[in-house]
C-alpha positions, 0 to 999 in steps of 0.5 A: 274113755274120756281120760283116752279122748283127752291124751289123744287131744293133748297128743294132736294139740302137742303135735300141731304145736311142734309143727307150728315151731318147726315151721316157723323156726324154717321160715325165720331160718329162711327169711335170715338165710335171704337176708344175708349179703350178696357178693360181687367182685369189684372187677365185675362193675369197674368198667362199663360201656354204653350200648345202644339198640336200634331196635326192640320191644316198647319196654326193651332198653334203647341205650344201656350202660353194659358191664362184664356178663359175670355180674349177672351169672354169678349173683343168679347163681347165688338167688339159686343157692338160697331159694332153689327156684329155677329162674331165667337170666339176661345174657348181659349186664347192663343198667337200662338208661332210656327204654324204647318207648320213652324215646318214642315218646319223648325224644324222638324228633328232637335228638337222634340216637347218636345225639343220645349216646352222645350226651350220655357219654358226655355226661361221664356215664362211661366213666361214673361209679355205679354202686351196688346197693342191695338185691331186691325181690319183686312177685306177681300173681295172676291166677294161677300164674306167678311171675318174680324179678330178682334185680340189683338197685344201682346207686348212681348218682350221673345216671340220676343226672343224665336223666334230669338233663334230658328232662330239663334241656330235651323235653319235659315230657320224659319222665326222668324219675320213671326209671330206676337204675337196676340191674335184672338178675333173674325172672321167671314166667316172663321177660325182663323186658316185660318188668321194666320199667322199674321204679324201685323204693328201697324198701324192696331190698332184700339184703345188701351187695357186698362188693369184694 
């Protein structure tokens, strides 16, 4: 009876060790998959075009640079591929460069929004390279209630500056490190909006953009 209990407890010992293999292995297999580059035609970031909106959400984008739809669609698609969950996208793709409420806060009274898209064009953010680094993973949990962001970090170099110039000759009262140049690619159990703003170290990336 003892020799039965003993191969019975070898068998499940045996077993939850090749589960705990399995899973591991599906998990590394997975992680590996997530970590492979993201693809995105050139074409899709050669042009951008600085928008404004008048009016939004505390947290919306006021000014924005916009590139062509299919940047957004086609790297949602890819997270899709990998990870299999259902997750919501912007319609535009769009870097956000001054968020309502810092506008409110900071530069209302002291240039209008024309003054605004005025002085970003200025500084060349039309024209500038805006480099894709890599995509990047951002959950939440609340109770029961988890929340993600999938967004590009932009590489951008004139962004960075305009946002340092309107710090140094509008008012030192907006903070131009508060936002990182991203693109939001996907969300779910929430807006887009409603992660912004984002100020992302690199160490979120979780694989790079090749741009093809």
């Amino acid at each position: 009876m003892t020799v039965r209990r003993s191969k019975v407890l070898t068998k499940i010992l045996v077993a939850a060790a090749a589960i705990g293999i399995i899973g591991f292995l599906f998990v590394r297999s997975l992680e590996d998959t997530r970590s492979q580059p993201y693809t995105v035609a050139r074409a899709s970031i050669d042009t951008w075009t600085l928008v404004v909106a008048r009016s939004g959400t505390a947290n919306s984008p006021m000014l924005s640079l916009r590139t062509r739809p299919d940047l957004v669609a086609n790297l949602s698609r890819q997270v899709f591929q990998r990870v299999m969950e259902s997750n919501a996208s912007p319609q535009e793709s769009s870097i956000p460069l001054v968020l309502h409420d810092e506008f409110d806060r900071a530069l209302a009274g002291k240039m209008t929004p024309d003054a605004l898209v005025a002085a970003a064009r200025a500084a060349g953010l039309e024209s500038a390279r805006h480099e894709l680094r890599c995509l990047a993973h951002r959950r939440e949990s609340e109770g029961r209630r988890v929340r993600q962001v999938y967004f590009v970090i932009v590489d951008s170099p004139s962004i960075r500056a305009f946002r340092e110039q309107l710090a140094r000759t509008v008012t030192p009262a907006f903070d131009a490190a508060a936002l990182t140049p991203v693109v939001v690619v996907a969300h779910a159990e929430s807006s887009f909006e409603q992660w912004l703003p984002i100020r992302a170290p690199e160490e979120e990336c979780v694989a790079p953009i090749r741009v093809e």
